[in-house]
N, C-alpha and C positions, 0 to 999 in steps of 0.2 A: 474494480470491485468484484466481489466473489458474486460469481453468478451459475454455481453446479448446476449440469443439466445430463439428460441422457445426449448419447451422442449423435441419436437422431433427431433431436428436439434442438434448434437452434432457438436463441432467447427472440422472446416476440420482437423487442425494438430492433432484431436485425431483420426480422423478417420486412415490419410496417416503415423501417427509414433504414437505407441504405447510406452510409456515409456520405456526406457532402464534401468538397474539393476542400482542402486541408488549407488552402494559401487564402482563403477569403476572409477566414474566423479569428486570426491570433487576436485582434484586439476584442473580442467580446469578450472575455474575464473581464479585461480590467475597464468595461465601461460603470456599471454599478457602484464600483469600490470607493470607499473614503478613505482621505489620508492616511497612512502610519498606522493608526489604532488597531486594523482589522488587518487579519492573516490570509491572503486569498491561498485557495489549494487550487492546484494544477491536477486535475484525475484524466486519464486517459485512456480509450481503448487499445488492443495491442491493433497495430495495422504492419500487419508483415508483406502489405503491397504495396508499401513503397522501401526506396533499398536502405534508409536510415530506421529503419519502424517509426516514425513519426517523430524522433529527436529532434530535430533542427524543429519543427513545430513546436516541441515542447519550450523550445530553448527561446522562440519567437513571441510566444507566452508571456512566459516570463519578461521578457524585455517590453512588450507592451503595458503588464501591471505593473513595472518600475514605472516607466515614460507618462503616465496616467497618475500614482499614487502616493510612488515610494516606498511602498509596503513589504516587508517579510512574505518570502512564498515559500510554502510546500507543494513539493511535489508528485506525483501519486504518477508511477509508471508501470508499463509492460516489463517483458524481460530483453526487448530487444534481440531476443535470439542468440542471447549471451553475449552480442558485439562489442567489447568494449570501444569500438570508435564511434556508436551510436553515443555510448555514455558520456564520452569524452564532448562529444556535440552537447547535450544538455549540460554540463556541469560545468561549461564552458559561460553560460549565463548566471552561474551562482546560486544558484538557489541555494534558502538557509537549511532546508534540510528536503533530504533524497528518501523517497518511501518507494517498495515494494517489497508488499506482501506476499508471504508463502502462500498464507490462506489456510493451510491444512497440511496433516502431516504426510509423507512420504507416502504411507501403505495405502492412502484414499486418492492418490492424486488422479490415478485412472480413471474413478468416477468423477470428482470432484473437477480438476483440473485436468481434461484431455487435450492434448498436444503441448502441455509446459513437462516441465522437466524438473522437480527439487532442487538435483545439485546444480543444476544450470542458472537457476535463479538465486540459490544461495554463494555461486562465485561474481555473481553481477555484486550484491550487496557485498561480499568481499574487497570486487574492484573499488565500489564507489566509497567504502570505507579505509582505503589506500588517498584517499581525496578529502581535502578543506572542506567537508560538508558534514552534517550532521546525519545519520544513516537510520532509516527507520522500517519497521518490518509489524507485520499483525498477522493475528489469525483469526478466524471463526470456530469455537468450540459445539459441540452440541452434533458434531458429521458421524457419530462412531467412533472416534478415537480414542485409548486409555491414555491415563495419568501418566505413567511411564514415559507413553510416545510425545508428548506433549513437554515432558521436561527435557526429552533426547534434543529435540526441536528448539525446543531453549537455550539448551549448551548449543547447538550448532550455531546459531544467530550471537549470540556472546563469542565464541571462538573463532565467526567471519567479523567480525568488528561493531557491529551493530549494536546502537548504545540507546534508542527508542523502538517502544515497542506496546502494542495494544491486542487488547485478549476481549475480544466479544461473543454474544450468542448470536451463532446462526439463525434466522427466520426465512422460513420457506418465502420466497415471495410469490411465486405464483404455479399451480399446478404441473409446470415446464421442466420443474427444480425439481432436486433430490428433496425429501421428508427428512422432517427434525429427525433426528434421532435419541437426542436427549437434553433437557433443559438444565443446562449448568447452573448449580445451586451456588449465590452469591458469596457464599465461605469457601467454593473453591477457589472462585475466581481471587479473592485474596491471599486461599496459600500460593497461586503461580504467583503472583503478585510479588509476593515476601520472594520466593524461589527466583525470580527476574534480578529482583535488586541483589539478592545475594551473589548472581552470577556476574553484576559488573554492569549491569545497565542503569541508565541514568535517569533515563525518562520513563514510566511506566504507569498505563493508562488499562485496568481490567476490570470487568463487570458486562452484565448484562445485556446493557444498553450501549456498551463501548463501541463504536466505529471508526474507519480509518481518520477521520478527520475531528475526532473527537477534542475536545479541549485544546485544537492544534496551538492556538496562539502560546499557550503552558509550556507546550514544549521548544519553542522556541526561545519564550524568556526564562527557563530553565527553572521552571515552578515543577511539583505535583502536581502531575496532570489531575487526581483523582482526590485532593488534596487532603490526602490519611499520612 
């Protein structure tokens, strides 16, 4: 999840909970879950302290909410550090569709995203779009970015194979973050919208209120997500 901070300011919950051992939790997703109907989402922090970044967890996930539900999973990843053998680890357990977010454009990443990388994360979605899975990617509008950059970023995401995709407003969540910079007005969010589907993507989820997990089960059974 987008979490911009200064890069002295680490976000509070890493301050107040330090990660907990990775091997004790796969099955808590899928304890809650009902049958089939519902979509669980897999979101996960990036953990670059262990040598898969947490794949084989994610992939362990996953197999817990099958063994519990049988349900359709998405699922929301780091960048792995570009590893394709981490990728190959999760994608290895099927999941119906592969998410990771940009977040924001290239010329913000330094604020926005310190220590990820654009093209390092836009050849991850590349790989995973080389793969039986459904490939998904979002941003948060509202960081300072132009229109221009915004549509650059869309042709790149279309041109790595990437065929879902969600366009929301940034909200500050807590004094730690970067400030809004500007509230996207809901007729923009519609022309990226039309500009999305015109570039070749299939799924497409933009507005205000849109978040990664937005209408997920839509995009899996290949509805409008935003249903115009």
């Amino acid at each position: 999840m987008l979490r911009p901070r200064h890069r002295h300011l680490p976000h509070p919950r890493q301050r107040l909970h330090p990660p907990l051992p990775l091997l004790r939790r796969p099955q808590r997703p899928a304890r809650p879950r009902r049958p089939r109907r519902t979509r669980p989402g897999s979101p996960g922090c990036r953990r670059d302290d262990l040598p898969d970044g947490g794949a084989a967890h994610f992939a362990a996930v996953i197999a817990a909410i099958r063994a519990a539900c049988g349900a359709s999973v998405e699922v929301l990843t780091p960048d792995f550090a570009g590893r394709e053998d981490s990728l190959d680890t999760l994608l290895a357990a099927f999941p119906e569709v592969f998410n990771h977010n940009l977040e924001t454009i290239p010329r913000l990443y330094p604020s926005v995203r310190p220590g990820a990388d654009y093209r390092r994360s836009l050849a991850l979605l590349a790989a995973a779009a080389r793969r039986p899975v459904l490939v998904k990617s979002g941003l948060m509008l509202g960081l300072g970015e132009q229109q221009d950059e915004i549509h650059a970023v869309l042709a790149d995401l279309a041109a790595a194979g990437v065929r879902a995709l969600t366009l929301g407003q940034y909200l500050r969540p807590s004094p730690d973050h970067l400030p809004v910079s500007e509230y996207i007005h809901p007729d923009t969010f519609r022309r990226y919208e039309e500009a999305a589907y015109a570039l070749g993507f299939s799924h497409v989820a933009a507005g205000p209120l849109v978040r990664s997990s937005y209408h997920a089960a839509a995009f899996v059974d290949g509805q409008n997500p935003t249903g115009s």
